[in-house]
Structures are given as structure tokens and as C-alpha cells.
DONUFI-565445 format. One record per atom (N, C-alpha, C): x, y, z; residue in one letter. Coordinates in steps of 0.001 Angstrom, whole numbers, plus 500000, padded with zeros to 6 digits. Example, Ala and Ser with C-alpha at 12.3 -4.5 7.8 and 13.67 -1.06 7.14 Angstrom:
# residues 2
513190494310507800a 512300495500507800a 513200496700507800a 512850497750507080s 513670498940507140s 512900500030507870s 
***
This chain:
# residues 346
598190731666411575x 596786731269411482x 596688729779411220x 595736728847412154x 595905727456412023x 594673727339410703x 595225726329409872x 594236725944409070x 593065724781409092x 591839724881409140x 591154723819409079x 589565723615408571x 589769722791407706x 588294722562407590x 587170722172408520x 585648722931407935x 584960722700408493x 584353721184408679x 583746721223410196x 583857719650410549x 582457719120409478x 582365718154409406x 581614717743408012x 581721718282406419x 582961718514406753x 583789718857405068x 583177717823403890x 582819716490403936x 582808716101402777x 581122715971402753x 580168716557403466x 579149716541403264x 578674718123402673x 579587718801402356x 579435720487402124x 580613720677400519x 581066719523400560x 582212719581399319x 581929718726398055x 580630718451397541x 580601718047396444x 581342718061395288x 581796719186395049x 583040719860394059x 584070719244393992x 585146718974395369x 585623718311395544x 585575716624395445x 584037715930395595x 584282715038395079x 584291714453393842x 584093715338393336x 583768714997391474x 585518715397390611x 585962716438391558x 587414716436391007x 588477715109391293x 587978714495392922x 588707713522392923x 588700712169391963x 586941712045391066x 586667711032390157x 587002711555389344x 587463712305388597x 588017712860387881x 589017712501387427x 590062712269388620x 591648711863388451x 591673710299388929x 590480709163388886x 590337707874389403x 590975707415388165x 590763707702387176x 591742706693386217x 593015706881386169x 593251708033386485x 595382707807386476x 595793707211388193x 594615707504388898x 595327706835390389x 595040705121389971x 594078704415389526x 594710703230388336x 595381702628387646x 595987704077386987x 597171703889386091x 598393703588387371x 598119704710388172x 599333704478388684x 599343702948389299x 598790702443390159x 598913701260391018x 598829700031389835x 598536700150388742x 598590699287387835x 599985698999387587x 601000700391387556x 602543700262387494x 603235699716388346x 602578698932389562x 603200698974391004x 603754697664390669x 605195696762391325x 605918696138390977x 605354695199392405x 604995693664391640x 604827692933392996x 605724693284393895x 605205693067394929x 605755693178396356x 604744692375397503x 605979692248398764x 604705691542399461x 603549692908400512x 604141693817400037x 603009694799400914x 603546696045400072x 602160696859400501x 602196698096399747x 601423698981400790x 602146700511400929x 601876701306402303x 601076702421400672x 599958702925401140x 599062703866400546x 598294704843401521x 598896706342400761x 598431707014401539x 597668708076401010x 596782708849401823x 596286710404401198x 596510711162402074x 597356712069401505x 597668713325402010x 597060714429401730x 596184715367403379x 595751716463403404x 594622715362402970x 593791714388403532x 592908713817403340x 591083714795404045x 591247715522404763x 590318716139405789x 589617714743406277x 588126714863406262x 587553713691406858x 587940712461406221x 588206712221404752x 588165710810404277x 587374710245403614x 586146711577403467x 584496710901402892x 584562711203401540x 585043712269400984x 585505712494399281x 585722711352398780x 586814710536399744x 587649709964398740x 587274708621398753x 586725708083399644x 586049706627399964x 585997705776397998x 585229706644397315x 584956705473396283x 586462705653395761x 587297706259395623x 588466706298394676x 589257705130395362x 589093704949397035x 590620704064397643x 589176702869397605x 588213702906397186x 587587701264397110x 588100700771395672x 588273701602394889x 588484701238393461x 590516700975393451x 590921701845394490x 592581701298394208x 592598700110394846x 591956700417395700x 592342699027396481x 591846697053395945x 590862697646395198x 590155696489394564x 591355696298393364x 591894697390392534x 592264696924391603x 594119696033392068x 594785697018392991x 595792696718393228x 595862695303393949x 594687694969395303x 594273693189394899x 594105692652393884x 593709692955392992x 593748691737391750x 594649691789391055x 595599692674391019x 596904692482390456x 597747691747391550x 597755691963392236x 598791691218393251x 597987690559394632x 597133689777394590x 595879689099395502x 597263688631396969x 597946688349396808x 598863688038397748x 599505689267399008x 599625690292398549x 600111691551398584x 599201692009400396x 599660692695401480x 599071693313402322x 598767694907401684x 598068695678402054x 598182696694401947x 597712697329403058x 598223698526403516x 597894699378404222x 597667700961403525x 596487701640404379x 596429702453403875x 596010703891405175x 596628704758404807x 597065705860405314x 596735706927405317x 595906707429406190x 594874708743405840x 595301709631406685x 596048710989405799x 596944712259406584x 596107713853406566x 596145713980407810x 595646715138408365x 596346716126409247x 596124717775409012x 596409718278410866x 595410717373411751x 596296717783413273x 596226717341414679x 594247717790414823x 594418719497414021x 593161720136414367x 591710719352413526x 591981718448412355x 591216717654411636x 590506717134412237x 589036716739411619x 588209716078412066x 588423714473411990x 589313713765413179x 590145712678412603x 589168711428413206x 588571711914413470x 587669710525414150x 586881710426412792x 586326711186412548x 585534711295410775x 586457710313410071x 587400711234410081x 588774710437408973x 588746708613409359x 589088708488410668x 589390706993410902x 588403706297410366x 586559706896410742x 585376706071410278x 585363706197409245x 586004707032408415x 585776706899406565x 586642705604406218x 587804705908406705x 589144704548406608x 588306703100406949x 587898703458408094x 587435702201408556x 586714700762407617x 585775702113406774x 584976701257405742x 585499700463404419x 586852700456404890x 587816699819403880x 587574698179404430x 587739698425405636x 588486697023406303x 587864695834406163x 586092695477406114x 585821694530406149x 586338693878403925x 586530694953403634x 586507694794402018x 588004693588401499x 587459692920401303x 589010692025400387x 589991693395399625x 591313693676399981x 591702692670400980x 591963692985402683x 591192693334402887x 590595694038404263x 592105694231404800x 592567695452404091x 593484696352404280x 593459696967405820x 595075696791406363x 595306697926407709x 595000699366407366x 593779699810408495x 593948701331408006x 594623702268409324x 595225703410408873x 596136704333410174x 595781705542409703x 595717706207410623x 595408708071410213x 596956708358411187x 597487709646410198x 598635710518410666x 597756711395410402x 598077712255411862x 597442713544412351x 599027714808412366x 599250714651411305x 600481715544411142x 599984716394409894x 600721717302410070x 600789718617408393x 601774717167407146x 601476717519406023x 602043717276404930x 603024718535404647x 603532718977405684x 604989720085405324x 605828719391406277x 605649718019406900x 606513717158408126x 606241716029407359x 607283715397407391x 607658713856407309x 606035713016407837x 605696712273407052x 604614711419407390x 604716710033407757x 605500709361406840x 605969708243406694x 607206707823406427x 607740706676407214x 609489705867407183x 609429706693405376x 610823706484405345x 611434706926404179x 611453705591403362x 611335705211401765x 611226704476400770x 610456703720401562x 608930704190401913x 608252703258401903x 607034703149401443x 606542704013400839x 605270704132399966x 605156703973398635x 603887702822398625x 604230702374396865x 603207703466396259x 602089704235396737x 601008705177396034x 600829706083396962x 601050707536397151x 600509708572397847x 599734709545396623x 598562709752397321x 597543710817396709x 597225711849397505x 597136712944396695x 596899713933397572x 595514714968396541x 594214715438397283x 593666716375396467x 592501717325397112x 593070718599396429x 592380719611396825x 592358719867398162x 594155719802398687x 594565720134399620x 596052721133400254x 596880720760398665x 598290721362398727x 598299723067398292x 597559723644398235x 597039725155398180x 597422725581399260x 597270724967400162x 597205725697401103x 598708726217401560x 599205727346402263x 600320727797402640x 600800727351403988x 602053727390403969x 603003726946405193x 602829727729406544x 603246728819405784x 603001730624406750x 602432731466405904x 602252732610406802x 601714733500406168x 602937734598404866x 603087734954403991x 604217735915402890x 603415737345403598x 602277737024404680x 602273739104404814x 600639739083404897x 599718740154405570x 598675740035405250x 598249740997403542x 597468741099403069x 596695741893401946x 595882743028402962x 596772744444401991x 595761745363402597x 594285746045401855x 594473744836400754x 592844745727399776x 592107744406399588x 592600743289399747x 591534742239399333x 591758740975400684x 590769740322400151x 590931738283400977x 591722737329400370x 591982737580398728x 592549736822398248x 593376737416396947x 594212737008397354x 595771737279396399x 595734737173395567x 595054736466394183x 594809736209392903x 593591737456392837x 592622737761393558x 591594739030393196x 592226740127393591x 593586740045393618x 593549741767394715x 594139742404393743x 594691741988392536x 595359743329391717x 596614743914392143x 597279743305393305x 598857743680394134x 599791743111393578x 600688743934392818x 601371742981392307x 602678742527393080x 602854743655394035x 603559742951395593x 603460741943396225x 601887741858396579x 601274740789397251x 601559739451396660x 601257739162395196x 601718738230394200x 602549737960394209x 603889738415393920x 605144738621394081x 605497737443395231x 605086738103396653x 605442737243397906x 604839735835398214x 603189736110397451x 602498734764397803x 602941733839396820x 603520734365395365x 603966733183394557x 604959732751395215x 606260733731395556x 607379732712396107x 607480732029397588x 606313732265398323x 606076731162399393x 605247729547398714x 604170730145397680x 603698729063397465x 604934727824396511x 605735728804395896x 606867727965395024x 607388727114396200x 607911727749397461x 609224727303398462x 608121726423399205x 607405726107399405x 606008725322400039x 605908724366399276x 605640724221397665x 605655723172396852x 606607722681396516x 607749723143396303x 608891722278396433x 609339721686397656x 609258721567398568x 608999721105400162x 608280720142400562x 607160720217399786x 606389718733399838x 606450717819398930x 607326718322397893x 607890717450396766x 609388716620397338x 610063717683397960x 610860716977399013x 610640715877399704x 609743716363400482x 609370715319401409x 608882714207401272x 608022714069400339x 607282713101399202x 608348711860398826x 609058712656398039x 610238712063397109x 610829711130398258x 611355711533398886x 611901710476400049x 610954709727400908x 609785709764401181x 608730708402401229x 608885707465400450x 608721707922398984x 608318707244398057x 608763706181398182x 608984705085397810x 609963703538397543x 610436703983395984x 611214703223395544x 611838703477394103x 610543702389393095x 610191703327392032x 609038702629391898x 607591703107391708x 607589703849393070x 606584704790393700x 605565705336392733x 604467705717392795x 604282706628392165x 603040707957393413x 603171709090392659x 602352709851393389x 601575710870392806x 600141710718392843x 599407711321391827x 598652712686393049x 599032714351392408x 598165715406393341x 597317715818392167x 596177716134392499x 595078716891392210x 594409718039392991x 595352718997392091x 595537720438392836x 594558721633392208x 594131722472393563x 593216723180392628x 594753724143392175x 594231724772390951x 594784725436389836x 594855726572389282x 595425727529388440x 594712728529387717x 594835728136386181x 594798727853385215x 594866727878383661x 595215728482382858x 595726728422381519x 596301729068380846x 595568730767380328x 594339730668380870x 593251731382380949x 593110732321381789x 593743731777382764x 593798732900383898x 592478732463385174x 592352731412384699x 590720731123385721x 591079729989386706x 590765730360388098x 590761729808389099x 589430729354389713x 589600728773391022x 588392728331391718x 587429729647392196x 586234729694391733x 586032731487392358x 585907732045391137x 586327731609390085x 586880733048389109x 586776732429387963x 585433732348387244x 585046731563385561x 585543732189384670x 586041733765384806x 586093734307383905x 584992735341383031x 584240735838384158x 583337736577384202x 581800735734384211x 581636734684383588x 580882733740383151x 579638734242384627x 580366734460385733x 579344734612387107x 580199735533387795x 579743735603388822x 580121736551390103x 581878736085390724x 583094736866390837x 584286736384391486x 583878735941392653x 583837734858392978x 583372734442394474x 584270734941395551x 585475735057395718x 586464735880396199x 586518737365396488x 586220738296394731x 585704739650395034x 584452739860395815x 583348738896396133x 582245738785397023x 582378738954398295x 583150737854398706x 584127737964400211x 584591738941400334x 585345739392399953x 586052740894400115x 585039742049400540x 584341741851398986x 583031743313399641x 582122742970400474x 581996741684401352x 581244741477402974x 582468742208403521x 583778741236403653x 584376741530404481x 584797743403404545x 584924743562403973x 584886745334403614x 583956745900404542x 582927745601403700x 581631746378404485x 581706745842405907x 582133745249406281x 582009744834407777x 583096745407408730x 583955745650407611x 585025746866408037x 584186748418408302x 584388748528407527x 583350749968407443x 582220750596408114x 581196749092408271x 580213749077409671x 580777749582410994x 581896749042410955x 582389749333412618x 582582747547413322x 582076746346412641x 581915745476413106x 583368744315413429x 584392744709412599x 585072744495413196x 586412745495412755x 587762745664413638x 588710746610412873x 589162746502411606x 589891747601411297x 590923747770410592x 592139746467410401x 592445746518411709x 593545745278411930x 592782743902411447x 591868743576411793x 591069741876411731x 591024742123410765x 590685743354409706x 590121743618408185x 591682743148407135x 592304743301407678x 593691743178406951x 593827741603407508x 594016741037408583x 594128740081408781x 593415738842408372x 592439739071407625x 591385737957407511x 591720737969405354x 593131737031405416x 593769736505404256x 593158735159404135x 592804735013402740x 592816733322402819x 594448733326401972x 594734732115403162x 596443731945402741x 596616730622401937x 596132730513400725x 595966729321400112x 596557730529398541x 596743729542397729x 597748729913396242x 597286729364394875x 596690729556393855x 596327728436393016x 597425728726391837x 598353727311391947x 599349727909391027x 599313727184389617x 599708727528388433x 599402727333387290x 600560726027387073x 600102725362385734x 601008723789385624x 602518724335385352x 602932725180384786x 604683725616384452x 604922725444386180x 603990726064387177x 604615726066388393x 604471724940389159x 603411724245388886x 603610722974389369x 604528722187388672x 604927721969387823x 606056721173387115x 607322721706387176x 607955722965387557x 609113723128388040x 609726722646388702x 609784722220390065x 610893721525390659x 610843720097389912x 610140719785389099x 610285718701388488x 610874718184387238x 611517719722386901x 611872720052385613x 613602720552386184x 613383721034387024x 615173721344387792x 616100720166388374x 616929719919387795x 617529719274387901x 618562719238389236x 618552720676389758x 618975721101391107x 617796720545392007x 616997720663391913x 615995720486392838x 616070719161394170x 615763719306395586x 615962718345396367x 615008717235395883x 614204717085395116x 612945716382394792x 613315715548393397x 614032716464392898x 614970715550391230x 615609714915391941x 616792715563392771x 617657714674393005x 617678713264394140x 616378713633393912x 615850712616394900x 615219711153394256x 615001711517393055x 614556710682391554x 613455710850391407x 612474711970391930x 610960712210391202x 610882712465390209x 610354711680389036x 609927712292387975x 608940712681387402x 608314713649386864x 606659713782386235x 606844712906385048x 605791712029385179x 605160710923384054x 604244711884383085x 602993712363383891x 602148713201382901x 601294714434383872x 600843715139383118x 600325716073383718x 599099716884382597x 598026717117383418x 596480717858382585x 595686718770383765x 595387719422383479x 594602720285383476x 592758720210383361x 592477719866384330x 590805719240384369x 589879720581385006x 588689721021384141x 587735721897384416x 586355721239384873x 586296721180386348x 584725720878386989x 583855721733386989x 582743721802386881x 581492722622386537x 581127722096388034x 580232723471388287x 579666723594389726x 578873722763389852x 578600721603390832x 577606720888390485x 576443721530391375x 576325722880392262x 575321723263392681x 574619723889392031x 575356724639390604x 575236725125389449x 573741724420388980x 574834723182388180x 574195722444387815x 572542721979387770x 572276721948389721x 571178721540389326x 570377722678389846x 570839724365389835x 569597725203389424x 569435725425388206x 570365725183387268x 570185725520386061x 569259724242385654x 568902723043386028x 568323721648385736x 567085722006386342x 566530722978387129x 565630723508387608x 565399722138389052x 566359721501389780x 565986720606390367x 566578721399392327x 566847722308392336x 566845722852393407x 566242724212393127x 565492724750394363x 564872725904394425x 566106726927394724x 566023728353394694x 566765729656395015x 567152729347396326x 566420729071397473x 567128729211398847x 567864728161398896x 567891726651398356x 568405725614398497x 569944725537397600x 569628726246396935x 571165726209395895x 571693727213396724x 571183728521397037x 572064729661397921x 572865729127399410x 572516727818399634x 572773727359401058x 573669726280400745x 573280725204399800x 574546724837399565x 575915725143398849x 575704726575397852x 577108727004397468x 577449727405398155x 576450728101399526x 577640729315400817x 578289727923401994x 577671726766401868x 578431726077402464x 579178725614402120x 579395725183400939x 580850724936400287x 582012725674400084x 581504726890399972x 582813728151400461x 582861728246401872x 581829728383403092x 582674728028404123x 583101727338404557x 583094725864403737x 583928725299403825x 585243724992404288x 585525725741403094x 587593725926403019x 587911727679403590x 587229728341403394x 587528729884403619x 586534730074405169x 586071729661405900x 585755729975407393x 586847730267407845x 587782729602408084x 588947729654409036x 589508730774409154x 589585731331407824x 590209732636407609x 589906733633408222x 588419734082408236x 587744735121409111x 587198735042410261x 587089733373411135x 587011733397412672x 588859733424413091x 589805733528412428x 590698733440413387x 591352735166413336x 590312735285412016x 591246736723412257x 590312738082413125x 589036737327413745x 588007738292414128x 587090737702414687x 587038736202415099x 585496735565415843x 584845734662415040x 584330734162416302x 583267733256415228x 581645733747414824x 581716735453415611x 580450735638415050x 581081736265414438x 581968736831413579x 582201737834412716x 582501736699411338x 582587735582411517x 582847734753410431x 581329734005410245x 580631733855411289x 578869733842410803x 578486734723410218x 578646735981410362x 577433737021409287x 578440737266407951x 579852737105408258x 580485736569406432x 579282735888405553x 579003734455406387x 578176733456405257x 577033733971405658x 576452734589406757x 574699734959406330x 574830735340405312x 575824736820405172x 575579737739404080x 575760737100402407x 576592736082402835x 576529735821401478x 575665734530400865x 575224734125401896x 574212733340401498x 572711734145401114x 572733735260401637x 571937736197401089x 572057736798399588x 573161736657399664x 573647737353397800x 573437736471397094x 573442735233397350x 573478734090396500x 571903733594396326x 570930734131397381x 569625733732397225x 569111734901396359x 569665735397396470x 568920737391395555x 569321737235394230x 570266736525393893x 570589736650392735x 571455735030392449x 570707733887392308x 571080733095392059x 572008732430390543x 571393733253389418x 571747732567388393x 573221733629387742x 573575734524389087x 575216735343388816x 575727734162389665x 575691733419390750x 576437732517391273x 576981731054390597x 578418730374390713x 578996729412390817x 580067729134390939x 580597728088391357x 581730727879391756x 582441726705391426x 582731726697390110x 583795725899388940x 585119725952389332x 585608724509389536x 586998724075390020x 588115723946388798x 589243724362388965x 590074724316388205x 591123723616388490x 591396722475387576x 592059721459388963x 593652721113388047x 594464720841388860x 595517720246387919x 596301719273388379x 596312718113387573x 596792716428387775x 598131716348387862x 598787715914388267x 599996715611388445x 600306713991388454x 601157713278387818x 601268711931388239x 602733712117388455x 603137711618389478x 604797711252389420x 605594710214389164x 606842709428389613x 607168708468390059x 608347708546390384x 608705708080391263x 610239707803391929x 611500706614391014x 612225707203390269x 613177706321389467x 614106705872390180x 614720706567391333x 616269705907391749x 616387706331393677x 
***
């Protein structure tokens, strides 16, 4: 199943951009550590369009000029082939007239392939993109998503693809890097709590168990099979910080021995900001129901037009943009995010 966001992703992903300001002061920290040089290659990986992230690379880029005003920089915006990359280039673009009117390049490659020459990146960022899976560990035969389904099989397989997937891009990473390097991800997460993106902790509705009981009932209708019903996985993982900090903690690891090290690492909780402003009374019921169902089809469309159509992945979000207008104040969708900073020692 190819993965991809929907085209105008950062006009439907608010969530996402408040997690990326979120982590603007350690992507600071990091380029603050950066060792003159006469150029510095900066990249974001699993960038989608580029529009999230615009104020975070105006703020690296401003600061890493005034530490080193001499310095070129280029900067590097990574996507699939299937990405909306013309988006991406015009988000990049709006770098260029800016001091120090930085080269910008889009790679239209996966972040599970080599992106960039080896030791040559002084800052790669990556966020609210490395969730996602390589291949598929199998479809789910009772749910959409592997953290709601209660399988402890299913778990089992999707943790150790998502482990062999994250250590892989820690691989790959590690040998970009320059010695020096640093590389900050901001990953969605689960918590010591047990709460993921989707999943407050009862606080509202599992946004995930929601999906499921459309997609169910749409089984059951007759509307689409058995087979598409099993097939329509979201193949994404939210893994907790012990698992993100493992290969970083193994000393076997291709990514240690490569000299990555974790500097620091936290755990950041975003509040829905569609939430937000029905509870502020500043959006009406149909207007909050339309922008939370577009922010979940967002990232989870893909899942149910490839496993059944694209009208069978339209009445997914009618229906649930219907649930979300009927009963607005059970809906939200609170990000659970987790920081990573790295750096490359040797």
C-alpha cells in the first residue's frame, strides 16, 4: 500500500503545526551547536508539502546566519515521488529571497533510502512523519489500527516492524550526518500513560475505534468486502520513548556504531486545537466537525481508498464527519509527540 498525504496537507494539519513549534527551541539548540564551517546542507525529512514547517526553517535559518553570516546553506525538503512536491518546492521557495537566501532542493525519495552524500549534513529534522511503516507486518482482522485492536499478535508483529523500520532510518541518518551533526525527530508517540494520537484516555471518543465502526458497518452493509474490510490497515506505529531510544542505547546497533548519540529526549502533549476553539465557543458544530474530519483524512485516507476506492474512502469521512457534528463536545484529537535530539560524535 503506497503512502500519501492528502494534497493540501498543511492547510488540514493544524495539529501538526503547533507540534512542530513546539520542538523550535531544541531545533535552535541544535544549530546553535553547529561548528563554523563554510556551508551547511539542512534537511527535513518526510517533509509532505513544506507549509507546517515554513516558520521553524525561517527561524533556523535566521539564527544559524547570525552565528556564522559567512556560511552557505542549503536546505533540503524530503518527500515520496507520490508527494505533493510542487507544494513542497513553493513552500522551500519562500526561503530564498530571505538573508541568507539559502539554495533550496526537494528529494522526492522515501526516508527508508539514502537521501543525501554521506557526512554531509550539519541539521536534519524530521516531524510527524517516521510512524509511518516500511511494509505491511500483516493485515488486522478486527480493527484499522493496531494500538485499538486489543491483538496481541497483531502488536507483537507491528512492534517488531516498527522497531526494524526505526532502526533503519537511524541507520541511514547516522551516515548523512557530518561528525558534529545533529538531528532532531518529532514523532508522534504513545506515553507512559498509554495515550496516543486518537486516544486521550477516555477524556473523548477513540478516534481510531470510530474508524473501525464506519469501516465495519460498511462491511456489513454490503458496501465493500470482507477482503477490502481486512485490508484497509492504517500501517503507521506510535512507539513509546524506551523504543525510540533503543537503538540508541545499543551499543551493537548500525546507528551507535555509526556515532549517533541521544543528547536529550521529552515527551510533549498538544491539545486539539479544533478542540480548542469549540470549547472557546469561536467555531460553530458543523465547522469544528469539518475541520477535525479533515485532519484525520488527512493522514488515514490512503488507507481506505487503496484498500477499496475512492468512493468507499469518501463516505468513511461523510460518516464521520457526521458523528462529529451530532456529537461534538465527545470529539478531539490531542497529539502525543516525542522529541528526540541527536548528534553524530565520530
Amino acid at each position: 500500500m503506497a503512502i500519501a498525504m492528502t494534497t493540501g496537507y498543511s492547510a488540514q494539519t493544524e495539529g501538526a503545526l503547533l507540534c512542530i513549534e513546539a520542538a523550535s527551541d531544541w531545533a535552535l539548540t541544535c544549530v546553535n551547536q553547529l561548528a563554523v564551517a563554510d556551508s551547511h546542507v539542512l534537511i527535513d525529512y518526510g517533509a509532505a508539502d513544506g507549509g507546517t514547517a515554513v516558520g521553524l526553517w525561517n527561524q533556523v535559518l535566521d539564527r544559524l546566519h547570525a552565528n556564522q553570516p559567512t556560511a552557505h546553506l542549503t536546505l533540503i525538503g524530503n518527500d515520496l515521488p507520490s508527494n505533493d512536491n510542487i507544494a513542497l518546492a513553493n513552500n522551500l521557495a519562500l526561503q530564498i529571497p530571505r538573508d541568507p537566501k539559502p539554495t533550496v532542493l526537494v528529494s522526492a525519495r522515501s526516508f527508508y533510502e539514502p537521501s543525501v552524500a554521506p557526512n554531509s549534513v550539519s541539521f536534519g529534522f524530521s516531524a510527524t512523519a517516521m510512524h509511518w511503516l516500511s511494509t505491511s507486518p500483516g493485515p488486522l482482522d478486527s480493527h484499522t489500527h493496531v494500538l485499538a485492536s486489543g491483538d496481541a499478535d497483531a502488536l507483537q508483529r507491528f512492534t517488531a516492524q516498527a522497531m526494524k523500520d526505526w532502526s533503519q532510518i537511524l541507520e541511514l541518518r547516522s551516515r548523512e550526518l557530518k561528525v558534529g551533526g545533529r538531528l532532531l525527530t518529532v514523532n508522534l508517540s504513545r506515553n507512559k500513560a498509554g495515550l496516543y494520537l486518537g486516544h486521550n484516555g477516555g477524556e473523548t471518543r477513540n478516534v481510531h475505534d470510530q474508524l473501525h465502526q464506519i469501516w465495519r458497518g460498511m462491511a456489513e452493509e454490503g458496501l465493500i468486502s470482507q477482503e477490502q474490510y481486512k485490508q484497509g490497515t492504517v500501517l503507521n506505529f506510535y512507539k513509546s520513548p524506551e523504543e525510540f531510544m533503543a537503538p540508541l542505547k545499543d551499543q551493537n546497533s548500525a546507528a551507535y556504531r555509526n556515532g549517533l548519540r541521544l543528547v536529550d529526549e521529552r515527551t510533549v502533549y498538544v491539545k486539539c486545537p479544533y478542540r480548542r476553539r469549540w470549547d472557546e465557543n469561536d467555531d460553530t458544530a458543523a465547522a469544528f466537525a469539518a475541520g477535525l474530519m479533515a485532519t484525520i483524512r488527512s493522514w488515514s485516507r490512503h488507507s481506505f481508498a487503496s484498500a477499496a476506492g475512492d468512493a468507499a474512502a469518501d463516505t468513511v469521512f461523510e460518516r464521520l464527519q457526521q458523528r462529529i457534528a451530532e456529537a461534538p463536545s465527545e470529539w478531539s484529537l490531542d497529539y502525543v509527540e516525542h522529541h528526540q535530539m541527536m548528534e553524530k560524535v565520530a
